[in-house]
N, C-alpha and C positions, 0 to 999 in steps of 0.2 A: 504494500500500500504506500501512498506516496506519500509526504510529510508537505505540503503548503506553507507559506507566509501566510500569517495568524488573519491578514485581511483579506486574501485571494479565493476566491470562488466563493463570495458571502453578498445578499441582496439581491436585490429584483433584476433578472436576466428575461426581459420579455420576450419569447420567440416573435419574429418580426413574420408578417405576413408576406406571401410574393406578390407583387405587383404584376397585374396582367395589364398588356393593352392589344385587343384586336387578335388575343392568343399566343404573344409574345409577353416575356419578360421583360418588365419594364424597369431596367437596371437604375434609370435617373430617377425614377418615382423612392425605388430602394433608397440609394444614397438619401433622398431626404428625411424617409423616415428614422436611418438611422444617425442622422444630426441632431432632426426630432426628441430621441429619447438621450443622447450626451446633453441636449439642453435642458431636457427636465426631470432629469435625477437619475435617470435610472444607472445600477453600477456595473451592465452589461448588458447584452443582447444574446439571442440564438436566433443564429441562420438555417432553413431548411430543416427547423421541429414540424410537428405535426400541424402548427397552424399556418406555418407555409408550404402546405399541399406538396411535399418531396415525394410521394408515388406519383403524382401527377407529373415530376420532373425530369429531364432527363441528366447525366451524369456531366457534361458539359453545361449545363445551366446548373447546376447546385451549385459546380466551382466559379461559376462567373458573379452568383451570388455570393460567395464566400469573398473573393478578391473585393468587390466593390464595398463591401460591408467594412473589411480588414479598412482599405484605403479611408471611407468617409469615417468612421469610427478614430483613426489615426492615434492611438492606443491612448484614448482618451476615458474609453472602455471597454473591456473585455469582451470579445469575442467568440463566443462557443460556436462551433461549426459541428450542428447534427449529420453524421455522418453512415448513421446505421442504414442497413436494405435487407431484402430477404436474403440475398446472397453474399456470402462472406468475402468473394473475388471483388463484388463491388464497392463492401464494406471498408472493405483494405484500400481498393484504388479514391475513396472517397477521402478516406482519413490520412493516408501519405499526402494527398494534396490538399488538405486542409493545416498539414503542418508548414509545407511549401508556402504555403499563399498568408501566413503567418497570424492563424488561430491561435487563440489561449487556451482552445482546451475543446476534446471533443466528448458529444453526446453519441451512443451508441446501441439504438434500440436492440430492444432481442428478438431475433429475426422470424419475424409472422411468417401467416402460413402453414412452416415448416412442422409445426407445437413438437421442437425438441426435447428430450429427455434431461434433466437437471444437470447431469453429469454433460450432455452435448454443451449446455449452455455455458461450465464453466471450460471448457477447452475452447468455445468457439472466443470469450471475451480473452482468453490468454493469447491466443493465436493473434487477432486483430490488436489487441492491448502491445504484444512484443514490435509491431512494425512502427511506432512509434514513441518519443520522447514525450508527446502533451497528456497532460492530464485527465484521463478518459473516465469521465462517468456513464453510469447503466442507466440506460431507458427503460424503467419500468413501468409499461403500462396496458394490463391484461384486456381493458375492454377494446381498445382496438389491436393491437398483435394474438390474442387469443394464447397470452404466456406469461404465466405467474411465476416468476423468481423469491424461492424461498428464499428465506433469511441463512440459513445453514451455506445454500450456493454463494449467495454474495459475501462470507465470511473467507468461502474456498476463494473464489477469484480474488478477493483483497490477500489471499497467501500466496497466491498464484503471482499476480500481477502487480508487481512493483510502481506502474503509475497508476493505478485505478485510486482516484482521488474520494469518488462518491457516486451519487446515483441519485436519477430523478426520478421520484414514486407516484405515480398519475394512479391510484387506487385509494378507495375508502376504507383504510385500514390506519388508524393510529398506532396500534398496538405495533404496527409491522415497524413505524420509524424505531420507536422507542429501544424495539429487542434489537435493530442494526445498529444502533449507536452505542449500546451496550455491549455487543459482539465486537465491533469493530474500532469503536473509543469514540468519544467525542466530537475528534477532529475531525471524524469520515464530514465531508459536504452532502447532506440530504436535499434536494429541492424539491418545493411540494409543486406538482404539475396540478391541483385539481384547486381551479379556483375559490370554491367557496370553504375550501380547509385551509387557506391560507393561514392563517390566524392559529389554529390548533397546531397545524405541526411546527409554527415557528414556536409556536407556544412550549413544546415538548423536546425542541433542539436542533431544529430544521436550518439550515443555514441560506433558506433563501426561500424564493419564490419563482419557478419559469410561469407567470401568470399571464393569459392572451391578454387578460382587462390591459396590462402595460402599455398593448397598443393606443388603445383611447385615453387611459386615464396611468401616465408612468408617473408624476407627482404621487396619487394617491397611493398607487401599490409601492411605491419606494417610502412611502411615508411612512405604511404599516411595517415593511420591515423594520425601520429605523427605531420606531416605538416600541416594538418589544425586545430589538435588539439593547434599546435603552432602559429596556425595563419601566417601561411605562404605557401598563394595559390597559387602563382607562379610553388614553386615546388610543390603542389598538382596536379597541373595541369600540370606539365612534368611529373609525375609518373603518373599520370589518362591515357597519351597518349602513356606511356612506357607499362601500361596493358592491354589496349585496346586490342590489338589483340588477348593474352591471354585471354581475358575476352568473346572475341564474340565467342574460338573457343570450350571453354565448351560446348555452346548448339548449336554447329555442330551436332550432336546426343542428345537423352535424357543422361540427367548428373545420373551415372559419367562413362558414356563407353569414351568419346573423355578425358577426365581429366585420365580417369587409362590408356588408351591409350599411352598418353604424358609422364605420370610419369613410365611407361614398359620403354618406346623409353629414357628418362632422366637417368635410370637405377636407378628410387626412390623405383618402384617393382620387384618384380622378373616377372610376368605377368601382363597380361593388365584382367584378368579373372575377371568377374563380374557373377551373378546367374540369372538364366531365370523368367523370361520372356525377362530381358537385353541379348543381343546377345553383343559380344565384336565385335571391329573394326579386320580387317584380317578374321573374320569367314566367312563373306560375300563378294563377290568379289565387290567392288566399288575403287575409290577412297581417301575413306576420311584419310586412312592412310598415304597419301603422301601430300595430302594437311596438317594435322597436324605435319609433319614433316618439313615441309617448316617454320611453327609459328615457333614449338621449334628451329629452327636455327634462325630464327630474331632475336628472344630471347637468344639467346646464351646459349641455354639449353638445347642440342641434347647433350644426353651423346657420349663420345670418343669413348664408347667401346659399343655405341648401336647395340643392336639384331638385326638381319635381320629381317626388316615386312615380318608376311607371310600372 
């Protein structure tokens, strides 16, 4: 396991969403968003996690979003480069050039599909962990890869794997942070992926949050961290009930059709355009565009000069 600077891989690391335009990667839209979050607090970013639709991508566009990210971020903050796939050959050639293109640290789901056997899982993270020098944490998160990593496995890969720093836990499981930081010590870096635990697992020893809300609101979710990093739950717990709403209305749809949605209507994208098999809100005639209009007004986030929903 790998030993960190006491402040490195700690605080709100928003996965940045991908910018489409016309079906293209819209690399200048990236660059701004992630100026966007060095300007309002946040103390890192993830390129091509889950809410930037990385099956939807291909292996030359992950890296082209990895480099522009590295370049507009300009180690002002940390850079995680999601670098996991169902294939371990892609896994590898993601994550060699995520060190190349000069990432801080990569995210490394456990490869869907597949539903490998516990023992597959800690050879596949040794195997991809040995090809590089960055600080590799486990993407844990069984409702979309269909793969629950015991606690016992991620004790073996921290004996295994000399950089495996920590691991991102996208499941409703508190007891699960508690029993790895007690396995593995303190220092292991847990990030809670599931936005409305934000709060509980920093509460319990969590060292950060990868939360989408960062996209629209990175002041607030950097702010929750800070508070209980501070030790002061009070206001943890007014900024837990100020996100709330934001937090439940990501997964109105699979994420991130209702989050690029918000941030079209906020006027943080130029569209709300995500790649199929995701359909965007307005292509389908329901409701949910106006029920998420109503959030970003609670929220005081409905840009001035928003688009007409179509």
């Amino acid at each position: 396991m790998m030993a960190l600077a006491s402040g490195a891989l700690r605080g709100s690391y928003p996965p940045i969403v991908t910018p489409f335009r016309e079906g293209r990667v819209d690399l200048d839209a990236l660059a701004s968003l992630v100026e966007r979050q060095v300007q309002h607090g946040s103390h890192g970013i993830v390129i091509a996690g889950t809410t930037g639709e990385p099956s939807s991508l291909t292996v030359a566009e992950r890296n082209d979003l990895l480099r522009v990210a590295v370049r507009a971020a300009a180690r002002r903050i940390a850079v995680v480069a999601a670098t996991g796939s169902q294939s371990m050959a892609e896994t590898i050639e993601l994550t060699t050039a995520a060190e190349r293109a000069g990432a801080d640290a990569v995210l490394v789901v456990t490869p869907y599909y597949i539903r490998p056997p516990q023992a597959g899982l800690v050879e596949y993270f040794a195997e991809v962990g040995r090809r590089t020098s960055l600080p590799l944490l486990i993407y844990h998160i069984p409702g979309r890869a269909a793969v629950s990593v015991t606690v016992d496995t991620v004790a073996r890969i921290a004996y295994r794997l000399p950089t495996l720093a920590g691991l991102k836990h996208a499941a409703n499981d508190l007891e699960f942070v508690t029993e790895v930081l007690v396995r593995c010590g303190r220092d292991f870096r847990v990030f809670c992926g599931l936005e409305a635990l934000s709060l509980p697992m920093l509460a319990v020893g969590a060292a950060g949050v990868m939360n989408a809300v960062g996209n629209l609101a990175p002041e607030g979710v950097a702010a929750l961290y800070t508070a209980v990093a501070d030790g002061k739950l009070a206001e943890a717990r007014r900024l837990h009930d100020e996100l709330f709403d934001l937090n439940r209305a990501i997964f109105l749809d699979t994420n991130p059709i209702p989050l690029k949605y918000m941030m079209w209507r906020a006027g943080l994208l130029p569209s709300a355009e995500v790649r199929l098999p995701l359909v965007a809100i307005g292509a389908i005639g329901d409701d949910r565009g106006s029920r998420l209009d109503d959030v970003l007004r609670r929220a005081g986030l409905m840009s001035a000069q928003a688009p007409i929903a179509r």
